[in-house]
Backbone of each chain as ProteinMPNN parsed JSONL, in Angstrom:
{"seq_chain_A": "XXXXXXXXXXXXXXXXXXXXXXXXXXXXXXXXXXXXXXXXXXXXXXXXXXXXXXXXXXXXXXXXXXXXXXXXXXXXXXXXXXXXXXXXXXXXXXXXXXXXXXXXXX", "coords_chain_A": {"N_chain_A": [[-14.749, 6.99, -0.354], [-12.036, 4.297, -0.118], [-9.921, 2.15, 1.58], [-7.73, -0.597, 0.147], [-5.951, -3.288, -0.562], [-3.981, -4.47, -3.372], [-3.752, -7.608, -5.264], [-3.494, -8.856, -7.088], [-3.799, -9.215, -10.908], [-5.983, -8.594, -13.259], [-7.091, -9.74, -16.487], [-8.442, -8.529, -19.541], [-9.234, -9.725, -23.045], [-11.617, -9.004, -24.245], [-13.116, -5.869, -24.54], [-14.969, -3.058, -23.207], [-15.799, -0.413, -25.983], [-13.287, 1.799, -25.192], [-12.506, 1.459, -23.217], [-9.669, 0.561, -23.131], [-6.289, -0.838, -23.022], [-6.617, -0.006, -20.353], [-5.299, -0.486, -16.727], [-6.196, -3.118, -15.182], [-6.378, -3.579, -11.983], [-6.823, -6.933, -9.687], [-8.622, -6.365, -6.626], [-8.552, -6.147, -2.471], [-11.336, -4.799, -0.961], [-10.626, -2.89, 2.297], [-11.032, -2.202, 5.919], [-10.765, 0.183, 8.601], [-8.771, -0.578, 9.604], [-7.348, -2.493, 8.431], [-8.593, -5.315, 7.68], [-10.315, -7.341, 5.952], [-13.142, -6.311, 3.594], [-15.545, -7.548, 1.973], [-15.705, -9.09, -1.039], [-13.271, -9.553, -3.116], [-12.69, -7.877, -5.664], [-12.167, -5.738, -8.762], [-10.352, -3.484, -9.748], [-9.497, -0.127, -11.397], [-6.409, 0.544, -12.284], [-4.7, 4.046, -11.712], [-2.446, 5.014, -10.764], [-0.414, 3.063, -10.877], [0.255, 0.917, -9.434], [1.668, -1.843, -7.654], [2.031, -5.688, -6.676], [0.65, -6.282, -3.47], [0.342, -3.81, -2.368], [-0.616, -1.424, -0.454], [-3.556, 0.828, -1.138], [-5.398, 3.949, -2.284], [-9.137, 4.023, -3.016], [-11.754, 5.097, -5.132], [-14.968, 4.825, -5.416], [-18.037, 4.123, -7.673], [-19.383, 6.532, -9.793], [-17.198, 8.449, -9.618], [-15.197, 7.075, -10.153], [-14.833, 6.857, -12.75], [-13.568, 9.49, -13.448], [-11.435, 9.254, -12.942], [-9.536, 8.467, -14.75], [-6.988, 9.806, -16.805], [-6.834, 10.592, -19.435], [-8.904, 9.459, -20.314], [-12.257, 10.118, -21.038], [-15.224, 9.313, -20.124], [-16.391, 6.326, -18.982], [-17.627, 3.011, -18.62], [-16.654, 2.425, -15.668], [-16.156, 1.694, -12.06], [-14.793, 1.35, -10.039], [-11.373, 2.527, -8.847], [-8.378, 2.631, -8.545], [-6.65, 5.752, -6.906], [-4.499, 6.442, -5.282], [-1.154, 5.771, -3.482], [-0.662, 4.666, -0.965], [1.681, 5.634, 1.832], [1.689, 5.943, 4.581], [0.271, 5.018, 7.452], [-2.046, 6.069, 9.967], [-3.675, 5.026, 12.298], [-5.917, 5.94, 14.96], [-6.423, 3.998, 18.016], [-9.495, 2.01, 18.513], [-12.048, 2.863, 20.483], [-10.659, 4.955, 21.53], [-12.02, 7.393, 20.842], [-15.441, 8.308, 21.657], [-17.932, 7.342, 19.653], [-20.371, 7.169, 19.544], [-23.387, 9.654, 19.441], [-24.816, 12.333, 22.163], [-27.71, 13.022, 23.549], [-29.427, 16.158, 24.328], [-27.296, 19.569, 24.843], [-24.128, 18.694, 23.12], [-21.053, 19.874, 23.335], [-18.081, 20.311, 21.096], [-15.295, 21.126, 20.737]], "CA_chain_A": [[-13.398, 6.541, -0.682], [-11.953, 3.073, 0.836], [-8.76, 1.661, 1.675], [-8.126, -1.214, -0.748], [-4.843, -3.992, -0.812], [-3.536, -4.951, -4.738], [-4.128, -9.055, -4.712], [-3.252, -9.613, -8.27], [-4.075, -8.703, -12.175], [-6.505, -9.217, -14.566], [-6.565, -9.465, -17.901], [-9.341, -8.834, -20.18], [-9.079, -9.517, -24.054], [-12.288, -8.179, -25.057], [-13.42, -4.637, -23.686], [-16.0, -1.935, -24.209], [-15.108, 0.685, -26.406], [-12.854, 2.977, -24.708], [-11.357, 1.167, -21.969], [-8.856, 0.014, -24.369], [-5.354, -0.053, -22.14], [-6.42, 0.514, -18.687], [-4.588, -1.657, -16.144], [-6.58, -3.784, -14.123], [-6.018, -5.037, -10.726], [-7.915, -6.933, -8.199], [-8.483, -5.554, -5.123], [-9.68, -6.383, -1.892], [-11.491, -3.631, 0.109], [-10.212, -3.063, 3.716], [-11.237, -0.865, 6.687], [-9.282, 0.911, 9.232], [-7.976, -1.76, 10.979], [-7.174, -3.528, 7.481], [-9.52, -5.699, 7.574], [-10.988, -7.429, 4.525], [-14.514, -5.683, 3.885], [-16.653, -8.309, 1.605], [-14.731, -10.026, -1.48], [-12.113, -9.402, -4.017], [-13.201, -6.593, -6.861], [-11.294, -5.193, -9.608], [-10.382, -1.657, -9.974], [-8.432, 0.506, -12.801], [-5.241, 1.513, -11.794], [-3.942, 4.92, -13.001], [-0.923, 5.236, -10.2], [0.792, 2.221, -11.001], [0.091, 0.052, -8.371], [1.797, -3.022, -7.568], [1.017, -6.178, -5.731], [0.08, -6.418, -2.065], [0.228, -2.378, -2.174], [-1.843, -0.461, 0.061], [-4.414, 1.99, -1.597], [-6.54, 4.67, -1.673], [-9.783, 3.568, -3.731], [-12.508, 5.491, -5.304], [-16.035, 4.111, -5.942], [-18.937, 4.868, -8.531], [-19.372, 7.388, -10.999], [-16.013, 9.434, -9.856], [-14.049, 6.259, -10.468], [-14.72, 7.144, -14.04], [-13.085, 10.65, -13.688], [-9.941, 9.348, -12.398], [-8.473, 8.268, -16.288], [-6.287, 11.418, -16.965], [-6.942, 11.246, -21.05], [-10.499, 9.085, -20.779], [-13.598, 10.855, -20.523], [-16.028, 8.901, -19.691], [-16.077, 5.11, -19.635], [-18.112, 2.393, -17.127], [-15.531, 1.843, -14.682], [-16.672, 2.088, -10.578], [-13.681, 1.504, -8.754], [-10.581, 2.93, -9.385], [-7.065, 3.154, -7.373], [-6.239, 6.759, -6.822], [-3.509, 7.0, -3.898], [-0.051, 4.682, -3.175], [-0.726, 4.674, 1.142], [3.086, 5.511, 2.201], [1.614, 6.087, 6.092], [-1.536, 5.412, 7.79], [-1.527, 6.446, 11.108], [-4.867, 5.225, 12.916], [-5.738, 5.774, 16.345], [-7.191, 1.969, 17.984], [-10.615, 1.672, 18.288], [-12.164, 3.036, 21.71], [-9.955, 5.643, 22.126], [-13.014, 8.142, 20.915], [-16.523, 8.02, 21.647], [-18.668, 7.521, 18.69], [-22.139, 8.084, 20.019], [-24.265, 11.077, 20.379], [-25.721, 11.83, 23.486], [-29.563, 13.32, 23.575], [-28.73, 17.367, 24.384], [-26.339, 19.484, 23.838], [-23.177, 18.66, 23.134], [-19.683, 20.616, 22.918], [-16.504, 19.224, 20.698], [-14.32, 22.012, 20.692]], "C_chain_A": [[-12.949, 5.544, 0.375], [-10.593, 2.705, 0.781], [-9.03, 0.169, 0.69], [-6.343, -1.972, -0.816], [-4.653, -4.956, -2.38], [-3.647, -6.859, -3.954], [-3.744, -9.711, -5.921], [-4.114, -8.491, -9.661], [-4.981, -9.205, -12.619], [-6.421, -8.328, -15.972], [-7.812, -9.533, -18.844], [-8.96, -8.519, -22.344], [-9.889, -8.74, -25.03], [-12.878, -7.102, -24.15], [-14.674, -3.909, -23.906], [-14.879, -0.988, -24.21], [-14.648, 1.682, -25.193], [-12.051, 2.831, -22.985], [-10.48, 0.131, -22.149], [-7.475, 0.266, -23.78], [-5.342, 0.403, -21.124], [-5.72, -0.9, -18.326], [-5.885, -2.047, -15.302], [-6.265, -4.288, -13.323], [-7.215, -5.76, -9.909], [-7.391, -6.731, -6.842], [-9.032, -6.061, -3.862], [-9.833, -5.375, -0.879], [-10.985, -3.619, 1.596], [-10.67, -1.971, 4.219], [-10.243, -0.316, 7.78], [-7.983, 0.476, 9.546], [-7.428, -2.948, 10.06], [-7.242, -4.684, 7.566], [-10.189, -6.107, 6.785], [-12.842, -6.649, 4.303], [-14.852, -6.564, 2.735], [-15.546, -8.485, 0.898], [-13.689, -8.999, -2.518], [-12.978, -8.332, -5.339], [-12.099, -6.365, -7.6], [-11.317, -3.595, -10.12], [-9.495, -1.486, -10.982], [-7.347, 0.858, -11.926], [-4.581, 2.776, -12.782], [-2.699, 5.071, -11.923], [0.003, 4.198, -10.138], [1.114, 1.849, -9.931], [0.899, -1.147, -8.66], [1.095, -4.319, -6.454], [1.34, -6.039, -4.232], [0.13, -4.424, -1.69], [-0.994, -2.167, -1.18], [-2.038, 0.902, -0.777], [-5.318, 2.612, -1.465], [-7.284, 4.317, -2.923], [-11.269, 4.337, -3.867], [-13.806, 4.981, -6.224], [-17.008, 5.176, -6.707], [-18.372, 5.46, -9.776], [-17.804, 8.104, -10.961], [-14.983, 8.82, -10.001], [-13.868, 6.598, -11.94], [-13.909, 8.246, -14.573], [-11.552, 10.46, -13.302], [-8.636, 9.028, -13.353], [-7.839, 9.867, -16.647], [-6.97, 11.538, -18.184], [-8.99, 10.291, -21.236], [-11.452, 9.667, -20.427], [-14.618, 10.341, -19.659], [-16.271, 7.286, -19.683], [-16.928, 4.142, -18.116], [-17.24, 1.382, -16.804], [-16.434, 2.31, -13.222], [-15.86, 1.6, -9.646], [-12.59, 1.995, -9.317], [-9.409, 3.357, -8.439], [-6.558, 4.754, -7.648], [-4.877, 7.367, -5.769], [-2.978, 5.519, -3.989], [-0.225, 5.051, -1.63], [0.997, 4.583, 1.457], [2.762, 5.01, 3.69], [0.554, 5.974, 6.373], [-1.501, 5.359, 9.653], [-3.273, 6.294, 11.957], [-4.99, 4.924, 14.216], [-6.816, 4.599, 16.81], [-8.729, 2.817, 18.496], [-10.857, 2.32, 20.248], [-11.412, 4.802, 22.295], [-11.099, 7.497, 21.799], [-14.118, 7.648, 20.85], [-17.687, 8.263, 20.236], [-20.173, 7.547, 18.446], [-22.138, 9.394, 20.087], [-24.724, 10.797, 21.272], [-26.647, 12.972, 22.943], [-29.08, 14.897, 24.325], [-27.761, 18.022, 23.676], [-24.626, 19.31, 24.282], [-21.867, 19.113, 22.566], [-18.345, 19.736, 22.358], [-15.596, 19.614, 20.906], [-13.807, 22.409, 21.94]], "O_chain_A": [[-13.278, 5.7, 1.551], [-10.043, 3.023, -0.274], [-10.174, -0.223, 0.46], [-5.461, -1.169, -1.125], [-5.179, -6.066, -2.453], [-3.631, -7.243, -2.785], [-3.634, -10.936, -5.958], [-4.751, -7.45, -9.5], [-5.027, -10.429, -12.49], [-6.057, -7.225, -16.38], [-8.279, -10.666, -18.964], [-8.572, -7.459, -22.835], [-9.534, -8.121, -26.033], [-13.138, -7.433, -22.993], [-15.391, -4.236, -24.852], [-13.908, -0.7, -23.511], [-15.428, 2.23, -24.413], [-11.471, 3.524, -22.149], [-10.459, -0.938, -21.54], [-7.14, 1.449, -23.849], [-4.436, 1.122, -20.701], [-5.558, -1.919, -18.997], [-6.539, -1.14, -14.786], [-5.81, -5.426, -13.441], [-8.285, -5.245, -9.584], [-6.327, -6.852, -6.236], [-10.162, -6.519, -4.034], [-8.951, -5.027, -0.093], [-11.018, -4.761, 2.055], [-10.822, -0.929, 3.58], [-9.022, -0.447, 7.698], [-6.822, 0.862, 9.681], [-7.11, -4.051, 10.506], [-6.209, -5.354, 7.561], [-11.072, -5.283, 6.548], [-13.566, -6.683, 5.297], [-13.95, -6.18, 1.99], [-14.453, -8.279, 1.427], [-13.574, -7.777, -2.425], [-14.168, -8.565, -5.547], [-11.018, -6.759, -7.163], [-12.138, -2.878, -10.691], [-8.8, -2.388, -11.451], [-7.523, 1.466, -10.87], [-4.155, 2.725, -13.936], [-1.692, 5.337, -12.58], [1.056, 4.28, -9.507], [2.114, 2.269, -9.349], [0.902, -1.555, -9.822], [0.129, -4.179, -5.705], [2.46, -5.624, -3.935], [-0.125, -4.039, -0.549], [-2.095, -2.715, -1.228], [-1.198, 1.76, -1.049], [-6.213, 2.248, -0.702], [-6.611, 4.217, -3.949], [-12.006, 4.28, -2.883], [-13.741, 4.774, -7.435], [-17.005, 6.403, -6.615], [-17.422, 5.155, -10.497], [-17.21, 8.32, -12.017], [-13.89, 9.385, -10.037], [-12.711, 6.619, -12.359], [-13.516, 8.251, -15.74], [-10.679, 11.326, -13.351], [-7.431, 9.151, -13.136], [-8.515, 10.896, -16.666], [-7.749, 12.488, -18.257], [-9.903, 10.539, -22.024], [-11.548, 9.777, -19.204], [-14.872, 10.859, -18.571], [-16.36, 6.96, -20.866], [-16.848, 4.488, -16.937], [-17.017, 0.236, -17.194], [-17.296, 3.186, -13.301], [-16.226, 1.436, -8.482], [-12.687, 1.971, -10.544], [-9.506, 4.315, -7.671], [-6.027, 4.924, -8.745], [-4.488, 8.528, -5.644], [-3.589, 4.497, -4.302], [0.381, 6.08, -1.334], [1.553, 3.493, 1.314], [3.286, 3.988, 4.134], [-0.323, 6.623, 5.802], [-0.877, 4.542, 10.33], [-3.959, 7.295, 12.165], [-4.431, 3.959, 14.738], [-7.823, 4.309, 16.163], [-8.863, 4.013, 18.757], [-9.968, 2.202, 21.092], [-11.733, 5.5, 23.257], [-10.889, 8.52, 22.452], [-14.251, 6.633, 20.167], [-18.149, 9.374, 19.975], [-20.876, 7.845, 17.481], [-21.299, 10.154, 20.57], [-25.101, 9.674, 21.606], [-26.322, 13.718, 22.018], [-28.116, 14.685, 25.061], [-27.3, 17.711, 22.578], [-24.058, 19.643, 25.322], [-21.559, 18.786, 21.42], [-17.759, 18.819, 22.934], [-14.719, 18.846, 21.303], [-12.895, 23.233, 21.998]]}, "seq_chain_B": "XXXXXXXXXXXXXXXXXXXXXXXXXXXXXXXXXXXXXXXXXXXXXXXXXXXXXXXXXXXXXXXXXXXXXXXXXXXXXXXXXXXXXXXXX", "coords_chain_B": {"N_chain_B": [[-24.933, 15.401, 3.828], [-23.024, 14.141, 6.583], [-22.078, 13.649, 9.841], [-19.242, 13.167, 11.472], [-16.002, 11.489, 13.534], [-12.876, 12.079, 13.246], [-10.657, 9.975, 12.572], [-7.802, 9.059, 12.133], [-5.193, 9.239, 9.864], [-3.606, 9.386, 6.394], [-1.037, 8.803, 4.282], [0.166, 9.769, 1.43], [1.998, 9.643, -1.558], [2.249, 9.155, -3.897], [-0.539, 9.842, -6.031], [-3.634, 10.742, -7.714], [-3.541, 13.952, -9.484], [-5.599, 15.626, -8.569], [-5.635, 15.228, -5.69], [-3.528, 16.25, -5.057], [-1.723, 18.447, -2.618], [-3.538, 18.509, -0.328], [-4.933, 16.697, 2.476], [-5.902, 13.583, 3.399], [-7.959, 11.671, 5.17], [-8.801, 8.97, 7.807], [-12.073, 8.456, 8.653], [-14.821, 8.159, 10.974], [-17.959, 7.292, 10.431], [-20.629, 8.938, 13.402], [-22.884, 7.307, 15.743], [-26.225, 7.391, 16.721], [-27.712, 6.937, 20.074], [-27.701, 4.089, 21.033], [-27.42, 2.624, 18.739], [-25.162, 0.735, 16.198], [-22.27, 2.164, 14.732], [-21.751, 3.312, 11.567], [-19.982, 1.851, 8.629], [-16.205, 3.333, 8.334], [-14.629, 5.409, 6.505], [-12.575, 7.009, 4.253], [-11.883, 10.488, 3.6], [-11.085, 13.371, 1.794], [-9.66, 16.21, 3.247], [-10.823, 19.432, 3.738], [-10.536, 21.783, 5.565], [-8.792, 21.808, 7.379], [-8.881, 19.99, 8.894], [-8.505, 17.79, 12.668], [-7.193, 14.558, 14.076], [-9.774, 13.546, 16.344], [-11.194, 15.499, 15.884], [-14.606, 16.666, 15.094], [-16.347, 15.793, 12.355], [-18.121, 17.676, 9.472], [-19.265, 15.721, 6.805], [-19.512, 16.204, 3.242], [-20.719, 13.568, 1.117], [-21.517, 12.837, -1.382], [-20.625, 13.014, -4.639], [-20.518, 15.084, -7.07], [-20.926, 17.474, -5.119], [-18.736, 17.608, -3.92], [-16.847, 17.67, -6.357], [-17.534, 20.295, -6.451], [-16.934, 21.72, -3.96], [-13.956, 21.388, -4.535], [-13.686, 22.742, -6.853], [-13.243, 22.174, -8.85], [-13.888, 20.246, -11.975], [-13.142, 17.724, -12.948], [-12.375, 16.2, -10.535], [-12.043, 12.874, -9.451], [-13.198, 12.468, -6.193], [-14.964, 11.901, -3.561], [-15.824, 11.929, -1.162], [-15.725, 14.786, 0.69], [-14.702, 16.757, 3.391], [-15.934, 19.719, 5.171], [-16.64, 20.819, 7.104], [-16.106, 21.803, 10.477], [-17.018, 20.568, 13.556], [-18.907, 22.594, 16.473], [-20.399, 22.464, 18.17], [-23.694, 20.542, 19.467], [-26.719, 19.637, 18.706], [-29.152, 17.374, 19.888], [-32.468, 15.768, 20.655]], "CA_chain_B": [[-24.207, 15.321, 4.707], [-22.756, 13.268, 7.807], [-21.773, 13.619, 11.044], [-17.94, 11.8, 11.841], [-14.883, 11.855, 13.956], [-11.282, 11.853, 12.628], [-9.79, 9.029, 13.557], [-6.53, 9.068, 11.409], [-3.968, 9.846, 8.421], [-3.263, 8.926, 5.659], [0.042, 9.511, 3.87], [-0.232, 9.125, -0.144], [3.062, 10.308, -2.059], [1.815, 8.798, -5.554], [-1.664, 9.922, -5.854], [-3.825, 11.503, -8.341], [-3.303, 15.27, -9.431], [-6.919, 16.217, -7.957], [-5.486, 14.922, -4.154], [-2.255, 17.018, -4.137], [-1.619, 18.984, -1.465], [-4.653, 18.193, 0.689], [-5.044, 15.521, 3.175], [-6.414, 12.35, 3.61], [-7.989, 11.698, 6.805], [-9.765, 8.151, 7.755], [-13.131, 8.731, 9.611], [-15.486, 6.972, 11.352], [-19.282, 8.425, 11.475], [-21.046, 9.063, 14.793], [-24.238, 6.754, 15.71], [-27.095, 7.712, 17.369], [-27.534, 6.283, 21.366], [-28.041, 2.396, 21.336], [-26.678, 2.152, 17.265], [-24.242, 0.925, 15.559], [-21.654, 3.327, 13.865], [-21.984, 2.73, 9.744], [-18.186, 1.474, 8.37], [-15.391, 4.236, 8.275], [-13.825, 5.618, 5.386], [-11.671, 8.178, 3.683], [-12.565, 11.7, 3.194], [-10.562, 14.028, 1.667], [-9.841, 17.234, 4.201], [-10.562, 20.774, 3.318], [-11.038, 22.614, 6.778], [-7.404, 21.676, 7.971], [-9.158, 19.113, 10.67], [-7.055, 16.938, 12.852], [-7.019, 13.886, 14.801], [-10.237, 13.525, 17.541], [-12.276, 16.591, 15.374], [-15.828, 15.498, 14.713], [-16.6, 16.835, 11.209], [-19.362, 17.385, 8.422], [-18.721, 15.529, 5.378], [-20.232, 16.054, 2.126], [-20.477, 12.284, 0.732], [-21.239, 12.973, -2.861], [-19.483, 13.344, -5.864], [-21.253, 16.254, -7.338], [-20.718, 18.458, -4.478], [-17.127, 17.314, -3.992], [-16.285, 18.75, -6.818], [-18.05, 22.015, -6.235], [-15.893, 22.295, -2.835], [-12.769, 21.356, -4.682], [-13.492, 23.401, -7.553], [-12.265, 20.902, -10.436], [-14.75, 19.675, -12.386], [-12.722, 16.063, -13.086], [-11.924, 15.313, -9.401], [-12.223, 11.538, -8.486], [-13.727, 12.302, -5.019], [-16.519, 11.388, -3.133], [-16.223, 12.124, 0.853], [-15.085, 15.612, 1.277], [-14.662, 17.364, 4.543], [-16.375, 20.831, 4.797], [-16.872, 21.685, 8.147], [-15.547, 20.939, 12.188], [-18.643, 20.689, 14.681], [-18.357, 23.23, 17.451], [-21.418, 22.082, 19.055], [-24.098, 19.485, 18.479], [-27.574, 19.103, 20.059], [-30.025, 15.994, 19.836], [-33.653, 15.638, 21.071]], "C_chain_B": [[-24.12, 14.415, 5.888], [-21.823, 14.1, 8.272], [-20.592, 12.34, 11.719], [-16.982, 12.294, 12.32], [-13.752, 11.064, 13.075], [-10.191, 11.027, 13.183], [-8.229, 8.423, 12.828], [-6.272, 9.447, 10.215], [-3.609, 8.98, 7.68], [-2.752, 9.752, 4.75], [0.361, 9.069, 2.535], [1.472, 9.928, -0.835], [2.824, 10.321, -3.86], [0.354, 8.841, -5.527], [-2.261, 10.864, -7.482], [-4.017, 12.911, -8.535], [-4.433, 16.275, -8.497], [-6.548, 16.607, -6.389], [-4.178, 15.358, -3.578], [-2.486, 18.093, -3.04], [-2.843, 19.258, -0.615], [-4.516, 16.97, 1.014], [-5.885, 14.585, 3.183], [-6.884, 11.737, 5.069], [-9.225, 10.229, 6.901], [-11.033, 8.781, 9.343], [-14.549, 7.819, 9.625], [-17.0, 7.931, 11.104], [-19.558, 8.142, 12.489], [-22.519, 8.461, 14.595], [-24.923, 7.126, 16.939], [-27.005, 7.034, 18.723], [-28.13, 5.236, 20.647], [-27.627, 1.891, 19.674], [-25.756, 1.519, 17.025], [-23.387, 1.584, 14.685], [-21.756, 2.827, 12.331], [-20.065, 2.207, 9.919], [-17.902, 2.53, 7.956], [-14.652, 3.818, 6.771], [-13.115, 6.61, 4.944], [-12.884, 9.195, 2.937], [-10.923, 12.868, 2.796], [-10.904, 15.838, 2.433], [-10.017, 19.028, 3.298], [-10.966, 21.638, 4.016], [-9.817, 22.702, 7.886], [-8.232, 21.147, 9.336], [-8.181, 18.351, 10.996], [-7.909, 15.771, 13.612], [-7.723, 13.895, 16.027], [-11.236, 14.971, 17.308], [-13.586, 16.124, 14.885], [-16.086, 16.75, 13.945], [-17.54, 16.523, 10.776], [-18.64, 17.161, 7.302], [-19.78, 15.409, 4.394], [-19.76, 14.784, 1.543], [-21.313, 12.443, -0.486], [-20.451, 13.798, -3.379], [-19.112, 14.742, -6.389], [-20.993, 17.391, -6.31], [-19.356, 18.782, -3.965], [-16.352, 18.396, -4.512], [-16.282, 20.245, -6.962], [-17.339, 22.874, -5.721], [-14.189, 22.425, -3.704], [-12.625, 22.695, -6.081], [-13.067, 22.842, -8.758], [-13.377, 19.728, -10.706], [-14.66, 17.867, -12.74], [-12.428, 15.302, -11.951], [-12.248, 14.202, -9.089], [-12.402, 11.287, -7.136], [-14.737, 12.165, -4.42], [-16.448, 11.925, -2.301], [-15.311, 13.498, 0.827], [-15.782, 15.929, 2.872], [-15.092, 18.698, 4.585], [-16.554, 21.242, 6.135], [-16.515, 21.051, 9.585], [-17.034, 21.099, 12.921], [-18.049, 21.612, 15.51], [-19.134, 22.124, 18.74], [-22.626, 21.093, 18.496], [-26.006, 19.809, 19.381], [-28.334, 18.35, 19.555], [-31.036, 16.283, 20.773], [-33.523, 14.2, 22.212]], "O_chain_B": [[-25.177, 13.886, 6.229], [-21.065, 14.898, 7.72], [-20.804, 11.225, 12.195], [-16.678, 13.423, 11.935], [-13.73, 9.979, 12.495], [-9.236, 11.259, 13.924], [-7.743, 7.339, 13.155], [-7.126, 9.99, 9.514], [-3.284, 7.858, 8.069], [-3.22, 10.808, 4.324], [0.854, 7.945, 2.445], [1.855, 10.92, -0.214], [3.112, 11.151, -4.722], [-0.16, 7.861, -4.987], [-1.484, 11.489, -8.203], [-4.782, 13.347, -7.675], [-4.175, 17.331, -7.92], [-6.854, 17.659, -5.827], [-3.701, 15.169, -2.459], [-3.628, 18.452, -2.754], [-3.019, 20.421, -0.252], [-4.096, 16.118, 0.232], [-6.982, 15.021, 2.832], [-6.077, 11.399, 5.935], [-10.29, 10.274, 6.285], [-10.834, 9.259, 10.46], [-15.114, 7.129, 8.777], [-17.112, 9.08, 11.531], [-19.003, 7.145, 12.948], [-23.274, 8.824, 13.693], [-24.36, 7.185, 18.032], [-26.003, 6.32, 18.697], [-28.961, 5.42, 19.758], [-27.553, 0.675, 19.493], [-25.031, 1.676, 18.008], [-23.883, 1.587, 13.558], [-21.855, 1.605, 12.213], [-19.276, 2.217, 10.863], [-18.731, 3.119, 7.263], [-14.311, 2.786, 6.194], [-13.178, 7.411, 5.876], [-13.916, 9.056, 2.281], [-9.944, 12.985, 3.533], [-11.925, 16.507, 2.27], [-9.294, 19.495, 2.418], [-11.746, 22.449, 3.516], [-9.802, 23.385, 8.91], [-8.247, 21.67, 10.45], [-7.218, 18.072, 10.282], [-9.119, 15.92, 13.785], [-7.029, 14.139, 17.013], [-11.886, 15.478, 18.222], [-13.583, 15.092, 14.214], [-16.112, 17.941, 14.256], [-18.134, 15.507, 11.135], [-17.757, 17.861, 6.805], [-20.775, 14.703, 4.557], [-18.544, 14.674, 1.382], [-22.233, 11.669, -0.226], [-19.829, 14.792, -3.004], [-18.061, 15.376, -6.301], [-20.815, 18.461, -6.894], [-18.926, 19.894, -3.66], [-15.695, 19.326, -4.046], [-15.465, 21.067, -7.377], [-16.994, 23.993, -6.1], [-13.412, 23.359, -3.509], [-11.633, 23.412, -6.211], [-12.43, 23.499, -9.581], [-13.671, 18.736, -10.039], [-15.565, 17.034, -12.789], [-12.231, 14.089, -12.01], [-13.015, 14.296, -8.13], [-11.989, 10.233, -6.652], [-15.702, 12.446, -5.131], [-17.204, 12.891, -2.412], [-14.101, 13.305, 0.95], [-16.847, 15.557, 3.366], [-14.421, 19.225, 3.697], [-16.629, 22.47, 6.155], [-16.655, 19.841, 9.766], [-17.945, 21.852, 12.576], [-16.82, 21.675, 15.502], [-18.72, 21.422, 19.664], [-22.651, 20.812, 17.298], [-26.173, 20.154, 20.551], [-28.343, 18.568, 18.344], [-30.722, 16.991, 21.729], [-34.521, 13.791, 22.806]]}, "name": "protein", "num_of_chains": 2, "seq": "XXXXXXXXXXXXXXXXXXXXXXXXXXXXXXXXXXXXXXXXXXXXXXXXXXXXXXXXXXXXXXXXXXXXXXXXXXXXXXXXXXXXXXXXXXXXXXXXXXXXXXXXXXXXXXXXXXXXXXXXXXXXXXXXXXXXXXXXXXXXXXXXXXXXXXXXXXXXXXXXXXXXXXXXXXXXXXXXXXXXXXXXXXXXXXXXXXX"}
């Protein structure tokens, strides 16, 4: 699951069966530090996203599960979360290596 | 499974029914000595971790829903377990 900023709509006239009425937006992925992560994509929206929104974004097969009334349909991204707060601590401030032994977290 | 610390929150108010009342937590994984870390992402929490906890996340779908129990959930990265301890060769 990826963070993901609304960028605009599309619009498609012809579909495959059964994704008849989804919304489309495009999206562009971001990482912690919002951050563009590679280019622009288009995801389903089922929470009624607007634009420049921050979202939470689910890839693959479980983007497909995220239509309340559609079953099954090939979709692979899909906005699931409106981001009210994101609260990340900067970069550095934990160590993200292992070290070689052992080591205690708790 | 992977190996990642909890490096923040995320606060959803409009979300889908699957992601109520559980958290959202962005996390980084942990790379081996002389690596680079992979890119950080969202995991949905179910171990009540916090902020600077280095967890195990189940990163498929399929087992997601196992943990969550809801066969329609739209999740991928759950959270399943805190590290106490770790050891490496």
């Amino acid at each position: 699951m990826l963070l993901g900023r609304v960028k605009g709509t599309a619009v498609c006239s012809f579909k495959y069966t059964g994704t008849e009425g989804l919304k489309l937006l495009v999206v562009q992925p971001l990482d912690k530090n919002l951050q563009p992560v590679g280019g622009l994509q288009v995801a389903v929206d089922v929470v009624q996203a607007g634009p420049e929104d921050l979202c939470v974004m689910v890839r693959s097969r479980e983007a497909a599960l995220a239509m309340p009334d559609i079953q099954f349909v090939p979709v692979d991204l899909a906005l699931v979360g409106i981001v009210d707060e994101l609260n990340i601590r900067p970069d550095g401030e934990f160590d993200m290596q292992m070290r070689p032994g052992w080591v205690s977290y708790t | 499974m992977i190996l990642a610390k909890v490096v923040g929150t995320v606060v959803t108010t409009i979300s889908h029914p699957a992601f109520k009342n559980r958290r959202l937590l962005v996390v980084q994984p942990l790379a081996l000595p002389g690596k680079d870390a992979d890119a950080d992402f969202i995991a949905l929490d179910n171990t009540q971790a916090g902020i600077g906890d280095t967890v195990l996340i189940n990163r498929e779908g399929g087992g997601a829903r196992q943990v969550l129990n809801n066969p329609d959930a739209p999740v991928i990265s759950v959270i399943v377990g805190i590290v106490d301890s770790l050891y490496l060769e």
